[in-house]
Steps between C-alpha positions, in 0.01 A plus 500: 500500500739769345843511380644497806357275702553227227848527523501543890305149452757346285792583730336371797441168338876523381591532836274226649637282252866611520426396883545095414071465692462285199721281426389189725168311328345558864468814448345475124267231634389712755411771268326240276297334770336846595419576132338202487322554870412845395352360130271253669365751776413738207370252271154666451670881477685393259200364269336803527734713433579284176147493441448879503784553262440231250149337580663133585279251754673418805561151351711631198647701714639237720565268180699754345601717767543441879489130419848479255662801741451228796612237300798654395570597856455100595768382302691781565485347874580138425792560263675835629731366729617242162547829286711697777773221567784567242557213210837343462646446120724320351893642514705462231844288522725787471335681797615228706438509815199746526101465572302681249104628601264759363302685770201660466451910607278708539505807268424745765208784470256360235227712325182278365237684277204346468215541216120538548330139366596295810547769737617289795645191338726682314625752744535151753651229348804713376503609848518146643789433288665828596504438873548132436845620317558711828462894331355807660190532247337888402108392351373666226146413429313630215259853536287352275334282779529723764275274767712176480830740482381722776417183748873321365617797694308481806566159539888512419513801760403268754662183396873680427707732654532787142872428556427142393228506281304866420246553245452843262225551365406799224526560117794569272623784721547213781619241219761786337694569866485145577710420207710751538654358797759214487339180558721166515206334304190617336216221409230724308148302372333684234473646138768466249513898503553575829746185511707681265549817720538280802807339345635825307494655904675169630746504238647870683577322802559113319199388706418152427169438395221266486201587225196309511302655211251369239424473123265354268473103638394232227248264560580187224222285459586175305233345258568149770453734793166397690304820440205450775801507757738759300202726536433438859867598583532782278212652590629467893809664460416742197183660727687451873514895632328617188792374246714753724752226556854570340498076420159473394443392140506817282391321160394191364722340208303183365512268241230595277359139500378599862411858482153482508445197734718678697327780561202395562616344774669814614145656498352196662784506808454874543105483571629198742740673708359858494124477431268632154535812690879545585494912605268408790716172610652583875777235399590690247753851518499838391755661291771732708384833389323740215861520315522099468104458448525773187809340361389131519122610320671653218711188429167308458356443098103524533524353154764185621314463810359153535409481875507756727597880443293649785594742743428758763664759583305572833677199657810508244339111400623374153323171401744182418516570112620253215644690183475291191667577119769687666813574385841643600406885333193490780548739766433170775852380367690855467565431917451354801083429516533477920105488473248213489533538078647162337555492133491193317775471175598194306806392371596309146687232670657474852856589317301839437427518865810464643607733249258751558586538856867493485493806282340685710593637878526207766230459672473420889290190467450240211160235524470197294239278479538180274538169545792386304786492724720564192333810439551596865894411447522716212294847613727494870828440325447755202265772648668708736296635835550567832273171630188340439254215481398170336124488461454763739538853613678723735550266799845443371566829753327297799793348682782561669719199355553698168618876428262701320602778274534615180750505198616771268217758454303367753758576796800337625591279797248282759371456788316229743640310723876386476495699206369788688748477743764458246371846370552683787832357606827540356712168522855564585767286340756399767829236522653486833839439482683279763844585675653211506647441133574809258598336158786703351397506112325785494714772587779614330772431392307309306694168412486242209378198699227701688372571165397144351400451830248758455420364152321141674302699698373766318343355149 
């Protein structure tokens, strides 16, 4: 799609939404309902075209995928009609007699750019919240999985009218003349890079913005923690996708009373879950593309490799691979590993920890596994991270009851369910005044008496 048919697109969803079509939560539950009609008759499509981009079984797929998108849909259903209705507030004294209420907007033409690791899920569930909110939505999924981007766009196409929801696909060329245009919201998923440019382009037009990006997310593992169960969970959501999850555990930071113990349980849960031969394992997923596969290998220490390190670039397969003796000058912990590579560090003391991560950029997620429940009081109240788990990983991001998203460096704003819809609405503050008494102290001449008057009710 070229320059100008992008911004034909944008005015015609202007104009659609500029028409008032969306403003009842009919309407949006209408458009909901056949996303969610449309999801279920392509279930199988859908898992293949995941699986051909990133090697994922149909079950992950629906775990992580189609299954949280139809969630998130579900309780978009039961709870809409609660999020439309406007909320009454308190009115102060001296506004007597007035109702006060804050009513939730729509922003009006939204673009959503979605990354590459969880092709549909993340182009979807911002989506859900988007039309949940009542916006006119432009898709852009990512060119680096063209089969699950190129069927978003079949299926949208016949699901939407393009005035309502359309869906570009393409490279930078397509990404650089879609931010060009004014958009009343942009929600971009992605690297801390491109989030960057996404903002600097908002900032011409004062676009609001939603960044869901990543970072480097620790993984503290307590010397109380139970290890044969830390393991089992770490390994889960470290080697989920291939590591290519922007929540999954980038690094291990242990006491060093555990280190060892630990990892051999590491080693023991990997040859659980994925098999003594992991590159031939159909549950297990293929790295995006060449690029990704080269930079990932040359962030792996032959000589601090303890289990794994195997690869092949035929199928772009990296083996789940424990780095031990690593440090912070080791190219694994100069960025973002995004790649089934986990480095284990210690720490002194968990003072040093909490230290250690502060000074550095926030990250998205924070794991802790211990269990002293005073430890677990100290690390959330001191550390500061976008979300995260007690003795677990990632499924912090699994439900719609709490917003997911990140802090500082590692994006800005949330999303999910009321939060979600929060995100794509803009809550007008209102006070409707009645007729029928006009108290005289506020306009002028402004008189003595008025004035202590206006001294008890405003302190």
């Amino acid at each position: 799609m070229n320059e100008a048919e992008i911004k034909q697109l944008v005015t015609r969803q202007r104009q659609y939404f500029l028409s008032g079509a969306l403003l009842s939560p009919d309407a949006r539950l209408n458009g909901l309902r056949k996303l969610k009609s449309l999801i279920k008759a392509n279930e199988s499509q859908i898992h293949q075209a995941i699986k051909e981009d990133l090697g994922k079984s149909s079950f992950e797929s629906y775990m992580c995928e189609t299954g949280l998108t139809l969630s998130e849909i579900t309780y978009m259903e039961r709870h809409l009609r609660s999020f439309f209705r406007e909320k009454r507030v308190l009115t102060p004294l001296a506004q007597f007699h007035s109702r006060s209420f804050r009513k939730p907007s729509p922003y009006g033409v939204v673009l959503i750019m979605s990354p590459w690791n969880y092709p549909f899920l993340l182009t979807m569930e911002p989506l859900v919240d988007a039309l949940a909110a009542g916006n006119t939505v432009i898709l852009k999924p990512s060119a680096y999985s063209p089969c699950t981007s190129a069927l978003i766009e079949k299926l949208i196409s016949q699901c939407f009218d393009p005035a309502h929801v359309a869906v570009v696909t393409g490279g930078r060329s397509e990404n650089t003349c879609l931010l060009n245009e004014h958009f009343d919201y942009i929600f971009f998923t992605g690297s801390q890079a491109v989030g960057r440019q996404v903002m600097k382009k908002a900032a011409e037009h004062l676009t609001p913005v939603t960044l869901e990006l990543g970072g480097k997310s620790p993984c503290i593992v307590e010397k109380t923690a139970n290890l044969k169960l830390a393991a089992k969970r770490i390994v889960f959501g470290k080697f989920l996708n291939c590591g290519q999850t922007c929540v999954a555990p980038d690094y291990i930071l242990c006491d060093p009373s555990v280190r060892e113990p630990l990892i051999e349980e590491l080693k023991k849960q990997i040859c659980r879950q994925y098999g003594s031969a992991p590159l031939t394992s159909s549950g297990y997923g293929k790295i995006i593309n060449e690029k990704h596969f080269n930079r990932v290998c040359g962030l792996i220490d032959s000589a601090k490799t303890v289990c794994g390190g195997g690869s092949d670039p035929k199928t772009l397969k990296i083996e789940p691979t424990i780095l031990d003796a690593v440090t912070w000058e080791d190219p694994c912990m100069q960025e973002e590993i995004f790649g089934p590579v986990l480095p284990v560090l210690t720490y002194a003391s968990l003072e040093d920890a909490i230290q250690t991560i502060n000074l550095r950029a926030h990250p998205l997620a924070l794991y802790l596994f211990t269990a002293d429940k005073s430890v677990v009081r100290k690390v959330t109240a001191r550390c500061s991270f976008g979300g995260g788990c007690i003795n677990d990983t990632i499924i912090h991001l699994a439900t719609s009851e709490m917003g997911f998203g990140g802090f500082g460096e590692s994006g800005m704003g949330a999303y999910h369910g009321k939060a979600g819809f929060d995100t794509f609405s803009h809550y007008k503050s209102i006070v409707d005044k009645k007729t029928w008494m006009d108290l005289p102290m506020r306009y002028q001449p402004y008189q003595e008496f008025y004035g202590k008057l206006i001294r008890m009710f405003l302190r």
